[in-house]
VODREN-868514 format. One line per 3 residues: number of its first residue (from 1); their letters; for each residue x, y, z of N, C-alpha, C, O, CB. Coordinates in steps of 0.2 Angstrom, whole numbers. Glycine has a CB too. Layout:
<nodes>
NUM> A> X/Y/Z/X/Y/Z/X/Y/Z/X/Y/Z/X/Y/Z  ... $
</nodes>
This chain:
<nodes>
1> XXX> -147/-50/-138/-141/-53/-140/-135/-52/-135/-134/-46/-133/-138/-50/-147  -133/-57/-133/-124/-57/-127/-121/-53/-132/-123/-52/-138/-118/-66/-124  -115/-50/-125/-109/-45/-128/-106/-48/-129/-107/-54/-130/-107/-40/-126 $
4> XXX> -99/-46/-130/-93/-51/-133/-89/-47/-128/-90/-41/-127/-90/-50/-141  -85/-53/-124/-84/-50/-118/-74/-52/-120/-71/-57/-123/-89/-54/-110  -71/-47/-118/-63/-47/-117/-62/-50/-111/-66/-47/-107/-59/-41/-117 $
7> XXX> -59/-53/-108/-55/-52/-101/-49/-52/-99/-47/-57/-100/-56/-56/-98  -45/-48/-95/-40/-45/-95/-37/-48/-88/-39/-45/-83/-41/-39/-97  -33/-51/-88/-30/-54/-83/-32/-61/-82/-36/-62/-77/-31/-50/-77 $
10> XXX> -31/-66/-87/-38/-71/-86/-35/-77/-86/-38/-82/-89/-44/-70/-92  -30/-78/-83/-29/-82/-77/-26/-84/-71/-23/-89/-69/-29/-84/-78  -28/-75/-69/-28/-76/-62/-34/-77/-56/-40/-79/-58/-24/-71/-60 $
13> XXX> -32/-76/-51/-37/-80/-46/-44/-80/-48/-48/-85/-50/-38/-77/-39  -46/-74/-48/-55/-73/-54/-57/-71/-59/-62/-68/-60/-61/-70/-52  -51/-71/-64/-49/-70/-71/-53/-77/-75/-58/-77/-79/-38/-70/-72 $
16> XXX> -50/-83/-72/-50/-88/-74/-58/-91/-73/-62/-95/-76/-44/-92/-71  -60/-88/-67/-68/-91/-66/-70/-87/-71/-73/-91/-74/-72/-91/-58  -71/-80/-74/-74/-75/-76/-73/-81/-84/-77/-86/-86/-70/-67/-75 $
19> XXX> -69/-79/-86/-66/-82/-93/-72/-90/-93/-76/-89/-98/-56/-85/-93  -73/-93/-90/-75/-100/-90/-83/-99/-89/-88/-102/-92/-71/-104/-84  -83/-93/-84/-94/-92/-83/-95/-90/-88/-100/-90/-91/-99/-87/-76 $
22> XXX> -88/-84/-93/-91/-80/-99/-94/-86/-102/-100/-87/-102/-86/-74/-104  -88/-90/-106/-90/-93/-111/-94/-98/-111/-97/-99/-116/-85/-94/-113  -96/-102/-105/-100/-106/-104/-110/-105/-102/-115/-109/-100/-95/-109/-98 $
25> XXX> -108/-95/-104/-117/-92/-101/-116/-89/-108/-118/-83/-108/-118/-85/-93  -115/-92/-114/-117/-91/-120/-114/-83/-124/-117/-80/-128/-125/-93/-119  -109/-81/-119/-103/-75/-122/-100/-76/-127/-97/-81/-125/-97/-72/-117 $
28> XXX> -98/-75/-133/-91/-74/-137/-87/-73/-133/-89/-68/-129/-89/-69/-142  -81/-76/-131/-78/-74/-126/-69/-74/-128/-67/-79/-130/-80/-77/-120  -67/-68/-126/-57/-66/-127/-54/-66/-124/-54/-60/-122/-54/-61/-129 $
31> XXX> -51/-70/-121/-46/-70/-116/-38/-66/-118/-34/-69/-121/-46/-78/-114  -36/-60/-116/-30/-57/-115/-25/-60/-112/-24/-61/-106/-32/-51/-111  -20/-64/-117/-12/-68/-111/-7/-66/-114/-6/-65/-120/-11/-78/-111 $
34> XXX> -3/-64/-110/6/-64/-111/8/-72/-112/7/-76/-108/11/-61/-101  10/-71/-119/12/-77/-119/18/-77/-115/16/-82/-113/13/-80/-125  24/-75/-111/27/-75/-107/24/-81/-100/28/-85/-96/28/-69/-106 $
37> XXX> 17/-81/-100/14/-83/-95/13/-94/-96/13/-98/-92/7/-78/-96  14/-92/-104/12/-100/-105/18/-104/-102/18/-110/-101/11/-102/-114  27/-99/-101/31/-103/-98/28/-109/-93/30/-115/-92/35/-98/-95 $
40> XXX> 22/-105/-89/21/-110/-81/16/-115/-85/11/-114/-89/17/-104/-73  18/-122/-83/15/-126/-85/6/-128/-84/1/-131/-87/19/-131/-83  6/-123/-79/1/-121/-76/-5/-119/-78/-10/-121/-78/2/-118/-72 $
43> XXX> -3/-112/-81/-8/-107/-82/-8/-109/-91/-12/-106/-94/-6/-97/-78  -2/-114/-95/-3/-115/-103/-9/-120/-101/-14/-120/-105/5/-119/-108  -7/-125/-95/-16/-129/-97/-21/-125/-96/-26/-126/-99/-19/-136/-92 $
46> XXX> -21/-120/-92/-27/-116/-91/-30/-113/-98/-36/-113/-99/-25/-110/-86  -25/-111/-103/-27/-109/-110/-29/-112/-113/-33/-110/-117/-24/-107/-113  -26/-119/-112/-28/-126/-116/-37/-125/-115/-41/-125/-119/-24/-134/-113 $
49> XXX> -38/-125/-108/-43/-126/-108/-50/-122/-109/-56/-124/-110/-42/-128/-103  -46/-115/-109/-51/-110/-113/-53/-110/-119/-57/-106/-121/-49/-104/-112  -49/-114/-123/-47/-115/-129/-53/-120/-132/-56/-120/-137/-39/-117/-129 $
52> XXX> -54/-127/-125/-59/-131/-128/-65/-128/-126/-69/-129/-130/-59/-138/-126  -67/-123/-121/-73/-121/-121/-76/-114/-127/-81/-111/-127/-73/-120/-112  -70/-113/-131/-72/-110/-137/-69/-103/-136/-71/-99/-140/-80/-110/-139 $
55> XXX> -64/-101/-131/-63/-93/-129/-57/-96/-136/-55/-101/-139/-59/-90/-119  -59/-87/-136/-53/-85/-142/-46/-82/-138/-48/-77/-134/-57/-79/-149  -40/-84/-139/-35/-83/-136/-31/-75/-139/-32/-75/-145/-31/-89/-136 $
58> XXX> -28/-70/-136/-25/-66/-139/-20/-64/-136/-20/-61/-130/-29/-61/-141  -15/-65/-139/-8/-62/-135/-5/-56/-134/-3/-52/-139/-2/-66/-137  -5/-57/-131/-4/-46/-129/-3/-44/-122/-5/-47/-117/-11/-40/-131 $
61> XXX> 0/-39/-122/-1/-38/-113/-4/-29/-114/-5/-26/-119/8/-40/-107  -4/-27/-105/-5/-20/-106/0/-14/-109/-3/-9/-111/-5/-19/-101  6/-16/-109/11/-12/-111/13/-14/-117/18/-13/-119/15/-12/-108 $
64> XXX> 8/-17/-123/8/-18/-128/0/-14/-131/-5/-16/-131/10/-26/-129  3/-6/-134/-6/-3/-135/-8/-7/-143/-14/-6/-145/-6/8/-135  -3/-10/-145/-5/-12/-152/-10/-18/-150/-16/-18/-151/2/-15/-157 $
67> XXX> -8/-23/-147/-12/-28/-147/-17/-27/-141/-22/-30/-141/-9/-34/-146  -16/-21/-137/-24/-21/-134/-30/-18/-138/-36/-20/-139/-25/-16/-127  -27/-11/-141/-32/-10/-146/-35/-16/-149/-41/-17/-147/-30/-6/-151 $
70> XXX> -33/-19/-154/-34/-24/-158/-40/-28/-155/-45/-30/-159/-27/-27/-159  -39/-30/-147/-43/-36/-144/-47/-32/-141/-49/-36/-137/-39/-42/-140  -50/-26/-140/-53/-22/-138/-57/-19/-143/-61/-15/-141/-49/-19/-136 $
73> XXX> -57/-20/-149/-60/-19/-157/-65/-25/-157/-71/-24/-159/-54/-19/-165  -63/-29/-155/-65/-37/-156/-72/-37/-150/-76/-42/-151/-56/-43/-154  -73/-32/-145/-79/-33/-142/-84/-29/-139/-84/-24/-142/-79/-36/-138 $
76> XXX> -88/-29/-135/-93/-25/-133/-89/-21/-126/-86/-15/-125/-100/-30/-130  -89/-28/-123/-85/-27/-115/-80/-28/-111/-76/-33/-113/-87/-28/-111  -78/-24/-105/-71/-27/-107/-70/-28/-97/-73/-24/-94/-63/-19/-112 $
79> XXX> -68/-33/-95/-68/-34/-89/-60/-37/-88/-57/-41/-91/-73/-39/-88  -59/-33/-84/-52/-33/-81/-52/-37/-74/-56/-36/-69/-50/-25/-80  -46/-43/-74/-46/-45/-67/-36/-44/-65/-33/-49/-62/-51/-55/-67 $
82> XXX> -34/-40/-67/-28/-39/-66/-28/-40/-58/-32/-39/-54/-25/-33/-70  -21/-42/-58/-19/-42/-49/-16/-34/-47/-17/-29/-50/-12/-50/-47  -14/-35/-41/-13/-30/-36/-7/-24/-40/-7/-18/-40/-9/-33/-29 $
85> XXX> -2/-28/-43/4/-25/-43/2/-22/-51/7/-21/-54/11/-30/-41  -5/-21/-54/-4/-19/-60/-13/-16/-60/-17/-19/-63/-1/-25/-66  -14/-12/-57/-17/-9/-54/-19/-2/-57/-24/0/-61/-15/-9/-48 $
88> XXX> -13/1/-56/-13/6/-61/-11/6/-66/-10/12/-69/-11/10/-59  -10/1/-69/-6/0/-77/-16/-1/-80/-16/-1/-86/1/-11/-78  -21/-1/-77/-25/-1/-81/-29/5/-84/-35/6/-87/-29/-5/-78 $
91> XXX> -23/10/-83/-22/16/-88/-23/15/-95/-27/18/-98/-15/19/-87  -19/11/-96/-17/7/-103/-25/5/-105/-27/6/-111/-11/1/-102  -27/3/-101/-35/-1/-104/-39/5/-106/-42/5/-111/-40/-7/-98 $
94> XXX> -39/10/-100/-43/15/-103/-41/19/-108/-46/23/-111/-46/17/-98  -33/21/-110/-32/25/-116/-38/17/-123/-44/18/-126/-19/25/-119  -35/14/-123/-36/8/-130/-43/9/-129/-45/9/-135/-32/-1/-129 $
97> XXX> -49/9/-125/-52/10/-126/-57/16/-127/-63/14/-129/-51/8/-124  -55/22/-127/-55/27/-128/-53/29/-136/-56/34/-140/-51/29/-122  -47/24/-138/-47/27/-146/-51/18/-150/-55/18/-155/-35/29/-150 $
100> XXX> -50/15/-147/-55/9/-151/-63/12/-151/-65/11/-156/-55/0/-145  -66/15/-147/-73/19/-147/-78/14/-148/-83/16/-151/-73/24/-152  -76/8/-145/-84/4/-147/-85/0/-142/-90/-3/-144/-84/-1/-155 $
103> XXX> -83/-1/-135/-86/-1/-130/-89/1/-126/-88/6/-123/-85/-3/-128  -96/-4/-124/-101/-4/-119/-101/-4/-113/-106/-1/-110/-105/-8/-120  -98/-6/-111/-95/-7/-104/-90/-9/-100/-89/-16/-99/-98/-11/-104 $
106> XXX> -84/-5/-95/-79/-7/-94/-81/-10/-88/-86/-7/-86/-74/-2/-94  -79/-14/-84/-77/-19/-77/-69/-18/-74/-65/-23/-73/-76/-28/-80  -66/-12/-71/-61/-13/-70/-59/-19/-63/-64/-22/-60/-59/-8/-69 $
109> XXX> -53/-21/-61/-52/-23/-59/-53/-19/-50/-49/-15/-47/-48/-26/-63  -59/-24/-47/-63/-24/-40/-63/-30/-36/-60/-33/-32/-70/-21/-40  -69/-32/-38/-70/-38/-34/-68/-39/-26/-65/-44/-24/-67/-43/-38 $
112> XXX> -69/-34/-24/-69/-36/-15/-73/-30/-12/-79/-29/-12/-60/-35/-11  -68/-24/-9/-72/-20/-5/-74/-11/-9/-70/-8/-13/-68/-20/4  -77/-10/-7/-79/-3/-11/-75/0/-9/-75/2/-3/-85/0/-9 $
115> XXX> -70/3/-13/-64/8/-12/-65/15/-12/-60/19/-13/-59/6/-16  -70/16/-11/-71/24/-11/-74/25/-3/-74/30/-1/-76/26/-16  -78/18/0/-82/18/8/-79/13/12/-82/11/17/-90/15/7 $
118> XXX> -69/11/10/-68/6/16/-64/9/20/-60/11/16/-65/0/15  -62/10/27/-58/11/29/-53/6/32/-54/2/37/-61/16/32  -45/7/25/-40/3/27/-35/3/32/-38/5/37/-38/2/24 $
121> XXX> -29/0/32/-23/4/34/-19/0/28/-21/-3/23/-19/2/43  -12/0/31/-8/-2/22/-5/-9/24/-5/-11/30/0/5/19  -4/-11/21/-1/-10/12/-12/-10/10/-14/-5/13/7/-21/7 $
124> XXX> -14/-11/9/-19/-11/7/-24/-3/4/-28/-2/-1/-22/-14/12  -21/0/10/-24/8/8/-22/10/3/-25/15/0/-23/13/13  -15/9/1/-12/10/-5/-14/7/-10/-11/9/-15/-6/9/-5 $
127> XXX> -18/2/-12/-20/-1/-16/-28/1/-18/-32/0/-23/-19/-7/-15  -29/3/-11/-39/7/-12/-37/11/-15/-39/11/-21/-45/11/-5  -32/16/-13/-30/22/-17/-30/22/-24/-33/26/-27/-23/23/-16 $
130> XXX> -27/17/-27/-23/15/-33/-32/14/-36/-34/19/-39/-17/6/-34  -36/9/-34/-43/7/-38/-45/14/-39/-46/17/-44/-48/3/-34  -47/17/-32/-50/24/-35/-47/28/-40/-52/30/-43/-51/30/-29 $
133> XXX> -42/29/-41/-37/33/-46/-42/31/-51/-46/34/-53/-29/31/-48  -42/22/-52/-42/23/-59/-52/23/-61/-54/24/-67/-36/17/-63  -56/21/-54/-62/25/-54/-63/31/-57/-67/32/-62/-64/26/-49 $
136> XXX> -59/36/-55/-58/42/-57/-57/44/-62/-60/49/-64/-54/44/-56  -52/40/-68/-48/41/-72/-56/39/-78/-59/43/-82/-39/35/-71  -59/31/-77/-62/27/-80/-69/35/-82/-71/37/-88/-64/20/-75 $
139> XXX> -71/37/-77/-75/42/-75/-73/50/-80/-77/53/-84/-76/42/-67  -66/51/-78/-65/57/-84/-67/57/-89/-70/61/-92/-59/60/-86  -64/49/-91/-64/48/-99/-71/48/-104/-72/47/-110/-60/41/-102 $
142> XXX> -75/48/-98/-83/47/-99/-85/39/-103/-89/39/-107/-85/53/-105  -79/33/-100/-82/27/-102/-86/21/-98/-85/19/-92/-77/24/-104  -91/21/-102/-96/16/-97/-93/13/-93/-88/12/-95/-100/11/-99 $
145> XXX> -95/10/-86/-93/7/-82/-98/4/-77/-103/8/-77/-87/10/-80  -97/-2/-74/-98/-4/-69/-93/-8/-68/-90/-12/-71/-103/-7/-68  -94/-5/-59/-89/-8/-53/-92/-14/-48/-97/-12/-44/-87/-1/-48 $
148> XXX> -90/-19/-48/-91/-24/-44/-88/-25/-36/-82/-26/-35/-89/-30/-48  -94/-24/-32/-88/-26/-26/-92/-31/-22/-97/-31/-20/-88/-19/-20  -88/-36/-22/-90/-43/-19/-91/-45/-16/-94/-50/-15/-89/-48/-20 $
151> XXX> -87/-41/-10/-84/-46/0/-78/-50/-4/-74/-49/-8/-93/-54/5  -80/-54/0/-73/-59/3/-74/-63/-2/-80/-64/-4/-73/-62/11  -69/-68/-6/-70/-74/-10/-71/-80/-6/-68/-80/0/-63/-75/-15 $
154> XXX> -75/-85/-8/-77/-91/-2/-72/-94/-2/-70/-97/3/-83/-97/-3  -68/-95/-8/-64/-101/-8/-57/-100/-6/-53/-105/-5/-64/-104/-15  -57/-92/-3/-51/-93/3/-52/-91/10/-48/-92/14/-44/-89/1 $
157> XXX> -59/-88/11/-58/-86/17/-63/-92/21/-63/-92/28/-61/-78/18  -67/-98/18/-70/-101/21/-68/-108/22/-70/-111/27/-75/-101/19  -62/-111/19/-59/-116/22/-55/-114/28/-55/-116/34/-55/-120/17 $
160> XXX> -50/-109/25/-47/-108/34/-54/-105/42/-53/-103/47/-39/-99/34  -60/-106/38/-62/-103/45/-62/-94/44/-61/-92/50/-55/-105/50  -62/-90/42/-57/-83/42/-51/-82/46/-51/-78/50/-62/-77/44 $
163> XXX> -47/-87/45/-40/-88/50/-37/-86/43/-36/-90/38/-37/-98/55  -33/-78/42/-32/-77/38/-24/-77/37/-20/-74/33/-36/-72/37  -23/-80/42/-15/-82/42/-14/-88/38/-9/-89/34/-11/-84/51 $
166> XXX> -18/-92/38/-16/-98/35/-19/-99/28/-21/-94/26/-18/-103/39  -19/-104/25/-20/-105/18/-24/-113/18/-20/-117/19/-13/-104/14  -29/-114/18/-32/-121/20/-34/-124/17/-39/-120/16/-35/-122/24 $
169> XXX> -35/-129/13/-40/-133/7/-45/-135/10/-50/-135/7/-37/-141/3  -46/-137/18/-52/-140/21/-51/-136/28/-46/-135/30/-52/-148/21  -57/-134/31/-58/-131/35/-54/-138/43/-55/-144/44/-67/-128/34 $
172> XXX> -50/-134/48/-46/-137/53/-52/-140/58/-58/-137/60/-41/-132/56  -48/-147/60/-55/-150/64/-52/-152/71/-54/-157/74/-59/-157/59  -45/-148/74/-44/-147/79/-45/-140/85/-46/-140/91/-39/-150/79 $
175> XXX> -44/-135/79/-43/-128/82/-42/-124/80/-39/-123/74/-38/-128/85  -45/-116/84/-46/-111/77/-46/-106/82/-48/-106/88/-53/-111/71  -42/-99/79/-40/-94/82/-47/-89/79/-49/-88/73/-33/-92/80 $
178> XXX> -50/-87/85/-54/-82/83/-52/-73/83/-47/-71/88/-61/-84/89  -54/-68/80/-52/-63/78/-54/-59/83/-59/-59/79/-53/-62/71  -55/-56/87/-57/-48/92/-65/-54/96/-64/-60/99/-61/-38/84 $
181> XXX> -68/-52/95/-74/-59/98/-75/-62/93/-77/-68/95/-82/-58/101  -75/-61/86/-79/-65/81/-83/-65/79/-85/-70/77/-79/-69/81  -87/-58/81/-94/-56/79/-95/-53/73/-100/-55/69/-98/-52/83 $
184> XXX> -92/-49/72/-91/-46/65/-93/-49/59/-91/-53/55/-86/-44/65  -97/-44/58/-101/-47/50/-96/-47/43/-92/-43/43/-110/-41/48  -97/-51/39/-92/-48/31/-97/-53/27/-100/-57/29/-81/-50/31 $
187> XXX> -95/-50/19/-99/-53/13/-94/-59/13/-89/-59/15/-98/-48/6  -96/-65/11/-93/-68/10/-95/-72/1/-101/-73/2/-94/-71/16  -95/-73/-2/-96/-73/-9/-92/-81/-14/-87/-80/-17/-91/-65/-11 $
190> XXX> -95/-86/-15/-92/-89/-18/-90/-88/-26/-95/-88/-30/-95/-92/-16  -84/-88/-28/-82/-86/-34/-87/-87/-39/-91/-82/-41/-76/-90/-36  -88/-92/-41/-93/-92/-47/-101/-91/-46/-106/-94/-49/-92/-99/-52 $
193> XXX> -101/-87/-40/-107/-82/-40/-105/-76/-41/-109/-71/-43/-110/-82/-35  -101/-76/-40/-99/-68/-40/-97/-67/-47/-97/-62/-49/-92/-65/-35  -95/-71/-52/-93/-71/-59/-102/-69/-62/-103/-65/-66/-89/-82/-61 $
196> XXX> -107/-76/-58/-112/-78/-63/-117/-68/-61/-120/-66/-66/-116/-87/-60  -116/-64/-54/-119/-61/-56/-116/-54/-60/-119/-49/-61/-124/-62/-51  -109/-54/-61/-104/-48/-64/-107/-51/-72/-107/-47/-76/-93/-49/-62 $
199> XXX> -110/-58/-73/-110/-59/-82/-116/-57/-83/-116/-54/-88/-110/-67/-85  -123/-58/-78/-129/-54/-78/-128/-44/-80/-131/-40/-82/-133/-57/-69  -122/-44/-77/-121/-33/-76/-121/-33/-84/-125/-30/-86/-109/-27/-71 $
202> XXX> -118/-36/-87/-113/-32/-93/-120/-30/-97/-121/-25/-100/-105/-39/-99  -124/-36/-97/-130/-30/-102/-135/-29/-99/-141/-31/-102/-133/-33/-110  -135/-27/-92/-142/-24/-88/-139/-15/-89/-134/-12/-86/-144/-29/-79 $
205> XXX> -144/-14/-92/-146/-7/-90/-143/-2/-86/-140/3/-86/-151/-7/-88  -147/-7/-81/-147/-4/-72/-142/-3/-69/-141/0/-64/-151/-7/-66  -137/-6/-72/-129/-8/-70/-124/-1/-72/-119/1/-70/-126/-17/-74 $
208> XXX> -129/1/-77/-124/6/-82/-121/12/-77/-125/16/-75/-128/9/-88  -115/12/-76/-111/19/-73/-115/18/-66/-119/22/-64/-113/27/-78  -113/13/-63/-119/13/-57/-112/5/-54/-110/0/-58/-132/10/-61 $
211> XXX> -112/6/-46/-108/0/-43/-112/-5/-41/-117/-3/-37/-104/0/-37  -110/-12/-43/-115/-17/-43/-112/-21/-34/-106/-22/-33/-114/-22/-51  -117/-21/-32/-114/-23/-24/-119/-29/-24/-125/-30/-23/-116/-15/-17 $
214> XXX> -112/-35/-24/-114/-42/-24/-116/-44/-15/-112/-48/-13/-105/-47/-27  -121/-43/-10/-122/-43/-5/-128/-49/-2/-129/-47/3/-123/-37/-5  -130/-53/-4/-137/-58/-1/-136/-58/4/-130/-60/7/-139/-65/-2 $
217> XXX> -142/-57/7/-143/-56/16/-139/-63/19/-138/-62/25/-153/-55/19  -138/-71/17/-137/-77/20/-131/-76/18/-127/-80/22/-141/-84/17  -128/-73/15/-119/-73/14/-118/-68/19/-112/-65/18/-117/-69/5 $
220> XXX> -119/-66/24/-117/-60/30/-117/-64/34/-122/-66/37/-121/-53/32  -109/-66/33/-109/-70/40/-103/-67/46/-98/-64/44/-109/-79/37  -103/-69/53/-96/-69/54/-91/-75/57/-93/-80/58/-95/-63/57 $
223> XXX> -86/-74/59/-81/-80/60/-85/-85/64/-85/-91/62/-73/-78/64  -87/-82/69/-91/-85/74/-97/-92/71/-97/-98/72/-96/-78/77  -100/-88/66/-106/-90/62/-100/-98/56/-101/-104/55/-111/-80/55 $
226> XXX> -96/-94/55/-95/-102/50/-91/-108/54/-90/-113/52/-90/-101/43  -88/-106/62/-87/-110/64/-91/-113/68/-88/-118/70/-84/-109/66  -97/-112/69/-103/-115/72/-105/-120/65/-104/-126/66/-110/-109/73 $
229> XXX> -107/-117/59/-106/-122/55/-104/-128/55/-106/-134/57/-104/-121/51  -97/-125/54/-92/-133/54/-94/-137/61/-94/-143/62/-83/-132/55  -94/-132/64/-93/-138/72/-100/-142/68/-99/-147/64/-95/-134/84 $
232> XXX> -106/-140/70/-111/-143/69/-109/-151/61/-110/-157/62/-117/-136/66  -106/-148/58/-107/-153/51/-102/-159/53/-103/-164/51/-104/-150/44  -97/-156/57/-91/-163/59/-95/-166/67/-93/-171/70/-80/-158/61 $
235> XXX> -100/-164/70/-102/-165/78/-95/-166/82/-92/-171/85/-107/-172/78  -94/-159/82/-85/-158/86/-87/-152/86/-90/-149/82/-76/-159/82  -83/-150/95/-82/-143/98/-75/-142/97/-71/-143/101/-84/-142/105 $
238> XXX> -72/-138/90/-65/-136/93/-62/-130/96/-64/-124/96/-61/-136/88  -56/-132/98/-54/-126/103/-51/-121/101/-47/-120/97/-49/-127/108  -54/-116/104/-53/-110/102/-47/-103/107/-48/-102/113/-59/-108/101 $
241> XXX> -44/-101/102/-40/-95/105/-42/-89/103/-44/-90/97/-32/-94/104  -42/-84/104/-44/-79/104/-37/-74/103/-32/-74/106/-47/-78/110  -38/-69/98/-31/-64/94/-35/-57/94/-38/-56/90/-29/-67/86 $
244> XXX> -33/-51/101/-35/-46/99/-33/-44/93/-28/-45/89/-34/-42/102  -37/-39/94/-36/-34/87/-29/-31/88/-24/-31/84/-43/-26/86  -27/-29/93/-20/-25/94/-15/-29/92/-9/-28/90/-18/-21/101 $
247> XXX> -16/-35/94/-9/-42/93/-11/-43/84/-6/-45/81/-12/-54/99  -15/-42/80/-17/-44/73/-14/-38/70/-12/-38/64/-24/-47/71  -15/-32/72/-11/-27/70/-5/-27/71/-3/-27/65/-13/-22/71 $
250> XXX> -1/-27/74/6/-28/76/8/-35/71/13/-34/68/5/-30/84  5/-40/71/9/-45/64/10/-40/58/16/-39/56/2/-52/60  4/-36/56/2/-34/51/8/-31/49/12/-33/45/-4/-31/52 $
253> XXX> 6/-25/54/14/-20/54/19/-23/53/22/-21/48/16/-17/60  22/-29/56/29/-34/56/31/-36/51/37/-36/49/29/-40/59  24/-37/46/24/-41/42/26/-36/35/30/-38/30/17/-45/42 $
256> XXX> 21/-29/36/23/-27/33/30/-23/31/31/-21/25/19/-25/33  34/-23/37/39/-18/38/46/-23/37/52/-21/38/39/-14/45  42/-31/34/47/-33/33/48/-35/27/52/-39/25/48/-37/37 $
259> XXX> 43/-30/23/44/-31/14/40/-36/11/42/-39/5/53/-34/12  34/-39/14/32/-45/9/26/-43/7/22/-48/6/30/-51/13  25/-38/6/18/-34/2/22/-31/-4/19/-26/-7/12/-28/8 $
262> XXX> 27/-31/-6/29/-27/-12/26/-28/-18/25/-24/-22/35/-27/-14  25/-35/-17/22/-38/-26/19/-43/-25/22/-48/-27/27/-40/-31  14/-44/-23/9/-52/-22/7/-55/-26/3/-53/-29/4/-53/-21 $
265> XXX> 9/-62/-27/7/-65/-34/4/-69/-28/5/-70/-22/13/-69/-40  -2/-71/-31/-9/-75/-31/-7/-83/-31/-10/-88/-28/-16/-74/-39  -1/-84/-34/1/-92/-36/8/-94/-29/11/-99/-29/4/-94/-46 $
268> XXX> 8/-88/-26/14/-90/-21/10/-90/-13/9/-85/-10/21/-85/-21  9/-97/-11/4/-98/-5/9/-95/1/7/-97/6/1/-106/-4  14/-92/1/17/-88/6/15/-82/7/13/-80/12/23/-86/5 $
271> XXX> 15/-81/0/13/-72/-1/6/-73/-1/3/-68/2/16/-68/-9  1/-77/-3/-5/-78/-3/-7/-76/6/-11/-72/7/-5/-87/-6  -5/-79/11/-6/-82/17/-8/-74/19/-13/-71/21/0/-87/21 $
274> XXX> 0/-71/19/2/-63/21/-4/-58/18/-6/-53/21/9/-60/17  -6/-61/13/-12/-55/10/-18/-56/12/-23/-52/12/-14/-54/4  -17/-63/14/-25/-63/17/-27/-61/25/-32/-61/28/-27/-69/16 $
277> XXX> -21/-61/27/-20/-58/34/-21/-53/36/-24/-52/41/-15/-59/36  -17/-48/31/-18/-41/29/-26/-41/28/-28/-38/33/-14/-39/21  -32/-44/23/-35/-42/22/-40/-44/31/-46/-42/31/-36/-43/14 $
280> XXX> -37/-46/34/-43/-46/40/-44/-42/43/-50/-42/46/-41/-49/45  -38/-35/43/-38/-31/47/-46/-26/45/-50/-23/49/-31/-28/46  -47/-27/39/-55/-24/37/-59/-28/36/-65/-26/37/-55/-20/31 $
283> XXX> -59/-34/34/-64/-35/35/-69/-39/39/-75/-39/39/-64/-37/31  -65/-42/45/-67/-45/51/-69/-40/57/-75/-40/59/-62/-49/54  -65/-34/59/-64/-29/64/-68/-23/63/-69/-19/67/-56/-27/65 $
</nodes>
């Protein structure tokens, strides 16, 4: 028998794919929303739409311990896709879970690099920081868990190319800035794989208290490797510049010392571009 899966943060960037592989791989499935959220016309069709594929909707947020308990009673597991700036607010998930006493399985919110084995700089390191805390935190309380570490999401690092300055719907077919040589290997992970095999964790065994490392040897690729692709698929050589590592740290720093990592929302392709820029510095170099 599937579990009955909560999802917490669920619709943001891979909130929304989670919610949609739960319910659609035969989960009961609970999506967690701030109705505050339905203001954006955006993310109320996203509910709409969870709504026809059969999720059950529950309004509450983290700082409401009445209604997390409540929607935390209601399942097996509980998978968290909260964003950056609430990281440590998933305190809150593991008290309600801890007095609700009837889940199988926590998911906090990961999905990229192993925060106990990456070595960052900041703003990011401050946020490995934050995950391990609440590794830590999940681990005192003695509740089940598995930790998902995926690599990179496809659907933003492979249209730009890994040109993590930019933000791209379709990969560029004049010109591309390559990172240090562009050899460097990284996970590269398409979203609803990485959904389909986090929905396989929740009732395998083997997953239990144990990090699940989303890795296939054809997904290790690096900058070099997918712009060979493209060239090959368009039959075009495009031109290339070259960005050391000391010139991509130096944005980094600029960028960072000029305040645009305080709070990152996923839906502002400004702030979107900046984090992904940030995140090159580990995962390309």
């Amino acid at each position: 028998m599937t579990s009955k899966i909560l999802v917490i943060g669920a619709t943001g960037l891979i909130g929304k794919v989670i919610v949609e592989g739960s319910a659609k791989s035969g989960h009961a499935t609970f999506a967690l929303v701030r109705e505050a959220s339905l203001s954006d016309p955006v993310k109320a069709q996203l509910v709409e739409s969870f709504k026809d594929l059969g999720v059950t909707i529950i309004y509450g947020s983290l700082n409401d311990k009445e209604s997390l308990v409540k929607a935390i009673k209601q399942v097996d597991v509980v998978i968290s896709a909260v964003g950056r700036p609430q990281i440590l607010d998933q305190t809150s998930i593991i008290d309600a879970i801890k007095e609700s006493g009837n889940v199988k399985r926590f998911l906090p919110s990961e999905f990229g690099n192993d925060v106990d084995r990456t070595v960052a700089i900041e703003p990011t390191l401050s946020e490995f920081i934050s995950k391990a805390q609440i590794r830590r935190a999940i681990e005192a309380a003695k509740i089940p868990y598995t930790y998902v570490v995926s690599g990179c999401f496809a659907g933003l690092f492979v249209p730009c190319l890994g040109q993590c300055h930019l933000l791209l719907r379709s990969p560029p077919r004049d010109k591309v800035s390559i990172y240090d040589s562009g050899n460097s290997k990284a996970i590269v992970n398409t979203e609803e794989d990485i959904v389909a095999y986090t929905l396989k964790a929740v009732d395998d065994p083997r997953t239990l208290n144990k990090i699940l490392y989303i890795h296939p040897p054809k997904n290790i690729v690096s900058q070099n490797d997918m712009v060979r692709l493209w060239e090959e698929k368009i039959g075009k050589t495009l031109d290339k510049s070259y960005v050391s590592e000391e010139e991509l740290l130096k944005t980094i720093q600029e960028t960072t010392s000029n305040g645009f990592f305080g709070g990152f929302d996923p839906y502002d392709p400004c702030e979107e571009r900046l984090y992904l820029l940030h995140y090159r510095s580990f995962f390309w170099s």
